[in-house]
C-alpha positions in Angstrom: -5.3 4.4 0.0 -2.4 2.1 0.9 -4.3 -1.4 -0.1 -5.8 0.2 -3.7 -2.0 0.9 -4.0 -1.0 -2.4 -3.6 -3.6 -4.0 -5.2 -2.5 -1.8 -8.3 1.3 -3.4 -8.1 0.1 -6.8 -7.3 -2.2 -6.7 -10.5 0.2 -4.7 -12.8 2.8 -7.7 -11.9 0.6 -10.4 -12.7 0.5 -11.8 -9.5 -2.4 -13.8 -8.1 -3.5 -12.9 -4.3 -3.5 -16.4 -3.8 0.5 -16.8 -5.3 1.0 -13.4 -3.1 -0.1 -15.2 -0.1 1.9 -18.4 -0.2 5.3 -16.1 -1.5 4.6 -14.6 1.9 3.0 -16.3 4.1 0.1 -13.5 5.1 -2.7 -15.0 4.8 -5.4 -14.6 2.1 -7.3 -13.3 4.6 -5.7 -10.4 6.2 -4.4 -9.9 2.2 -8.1 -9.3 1.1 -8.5 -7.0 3.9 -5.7 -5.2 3.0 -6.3 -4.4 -0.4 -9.7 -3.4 0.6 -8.6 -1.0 3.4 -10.2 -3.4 6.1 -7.2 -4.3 7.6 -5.5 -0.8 9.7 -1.7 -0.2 10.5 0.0 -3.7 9.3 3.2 -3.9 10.2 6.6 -2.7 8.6 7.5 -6.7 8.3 4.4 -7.7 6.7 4.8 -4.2 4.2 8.5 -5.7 3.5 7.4 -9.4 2.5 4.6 -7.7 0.4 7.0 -5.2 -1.6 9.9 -8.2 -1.5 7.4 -10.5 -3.1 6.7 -7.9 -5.5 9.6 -6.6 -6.5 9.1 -3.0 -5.5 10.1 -0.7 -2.4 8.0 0.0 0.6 7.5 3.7 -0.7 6.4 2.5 -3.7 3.1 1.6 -1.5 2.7 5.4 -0.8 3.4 7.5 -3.7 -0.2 6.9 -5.1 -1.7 8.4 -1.9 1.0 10.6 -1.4 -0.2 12.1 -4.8 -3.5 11.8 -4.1 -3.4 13.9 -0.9 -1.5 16.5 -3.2 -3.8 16.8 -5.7 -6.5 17.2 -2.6 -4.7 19.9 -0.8 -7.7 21.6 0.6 -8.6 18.2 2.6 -5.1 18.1 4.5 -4.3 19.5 7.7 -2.5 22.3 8.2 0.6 20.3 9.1 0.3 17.8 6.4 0.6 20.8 4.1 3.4 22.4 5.9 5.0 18.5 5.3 4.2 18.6 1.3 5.7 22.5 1.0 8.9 21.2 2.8 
């Protein structure tokens, strides 16, 4: 899911959430609840300070589920299939 994926980057970089936080002013909070799939939807700007901070691209945030929901074909929908095959 999107917040283990992030979680993943942040710790593979060596960054603390706390030094996350301040180099983007999310809090710790909704941070937290983003890497632990509490927090639904956030927004393309908060995605953009999150990769900036990190050094990586937005879509590096979605390859890892992307993946995943190849690897687990037989759970996707129909059109999520018809997506991957494209």
């Amino acid at each position: 899911m999107l917040g283990d994926t992030i979680r993943k980057i942040r710790k593979s970089k060596k960054v603390s959430i706390n030094k996350l936080a301040q180099s983007t002013s999310i809090s710790l909070g909704y941070l937290s609840d983003l890497e632990n799939n509490k927090a639904q939807n956030p927004s393309l700007e908060k995605l953009n300070a999150i990769a900036d901070a990190l050094g990586v691209s937005v879509n590096d945030f979605f390859e890892d589920t992307i993946n995943e929901k190849v690897t687990n074909k037989s759970e996707l929908t129909t059109k999520e299939k018809f997506d991957i095959e494209k």
